[in-house]
C-alpha positions in Angstrom: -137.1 133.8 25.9 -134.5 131.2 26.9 -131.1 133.0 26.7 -129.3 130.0 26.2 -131.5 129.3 23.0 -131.0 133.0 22.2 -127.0 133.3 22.6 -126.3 129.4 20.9 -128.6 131.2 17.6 -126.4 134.3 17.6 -123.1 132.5 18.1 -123.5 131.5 14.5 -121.6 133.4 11.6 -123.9 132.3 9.0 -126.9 133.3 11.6 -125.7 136.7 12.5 -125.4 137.6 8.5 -128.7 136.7 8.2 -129.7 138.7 10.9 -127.9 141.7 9.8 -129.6 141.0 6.0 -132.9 141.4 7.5 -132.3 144.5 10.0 -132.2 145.9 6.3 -135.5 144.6 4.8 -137.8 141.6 5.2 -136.8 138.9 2.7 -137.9 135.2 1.1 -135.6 131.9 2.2 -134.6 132.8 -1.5 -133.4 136.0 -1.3 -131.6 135.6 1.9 -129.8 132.5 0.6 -128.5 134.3 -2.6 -125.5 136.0 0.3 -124.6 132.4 0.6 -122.5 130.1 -0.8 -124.5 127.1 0.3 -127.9 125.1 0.0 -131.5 126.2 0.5 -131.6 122.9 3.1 -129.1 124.7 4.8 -130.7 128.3 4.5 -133.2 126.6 5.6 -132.0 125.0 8.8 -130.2 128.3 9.9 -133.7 130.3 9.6 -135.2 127.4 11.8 -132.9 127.8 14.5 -133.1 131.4 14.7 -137.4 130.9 14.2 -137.3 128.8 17.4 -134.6 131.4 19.4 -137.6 133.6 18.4 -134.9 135.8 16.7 -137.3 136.2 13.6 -140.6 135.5 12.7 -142.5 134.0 9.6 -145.6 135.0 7.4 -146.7 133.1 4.2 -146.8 135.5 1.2 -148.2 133.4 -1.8 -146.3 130.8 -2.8 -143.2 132.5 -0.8 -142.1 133.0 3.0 -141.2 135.9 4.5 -139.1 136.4 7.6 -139.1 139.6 9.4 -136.9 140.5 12.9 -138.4 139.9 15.9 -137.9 143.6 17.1 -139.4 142.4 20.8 -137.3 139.6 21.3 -134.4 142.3 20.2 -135.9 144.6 22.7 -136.3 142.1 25.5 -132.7 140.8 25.1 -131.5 144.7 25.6 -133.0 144.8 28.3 -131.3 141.8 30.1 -128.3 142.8 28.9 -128.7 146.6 30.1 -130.2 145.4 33.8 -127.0 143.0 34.0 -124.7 145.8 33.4 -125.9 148.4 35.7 -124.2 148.8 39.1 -126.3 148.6 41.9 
């Protein structure tokens, strides 16, 4: 996980909604760009970033794709942020 890759993805309004949709259920590029006011190109490009961040993952459902949280990537990035906090 490159942190830089992981905070620039998370700095994003748009990203962090998208995020939060998905901590709720797994959901299409569809249904996640119905919250939007905006294009599914641009849906799109914001699910990309956050794909290569590894923020969420992908599976082909039919015709559809689904994206999921990456719950380890979630995990990994507590624990960085917990170990930098402690006092030693």
């Amino acid at each position: 996980m490159s942190l830089h890759t992981t905070f620039a993805a998370l700095s994003d309004l748009t990203r962090h909604k998208i995020l939060t949709l998905l901590k709720k259920k797994d959901m299409s590029a569809g249904e996640i760009g119905l919250h939007f006011d905006m294009t599914a190109p641009s849906i799109s490009h914001h699910l990309n970033i956050l794909k290569q961040a590894d923020l969420v993952t992908s599976r082909r459902n039919g015709q559809e794709i689904i994206y999921s949280l990456s719950v380890s990537t979630f995990e990994e990035l507590s624990d960085v942020m917990i170990n930098f906090f402690k006092t030693k």
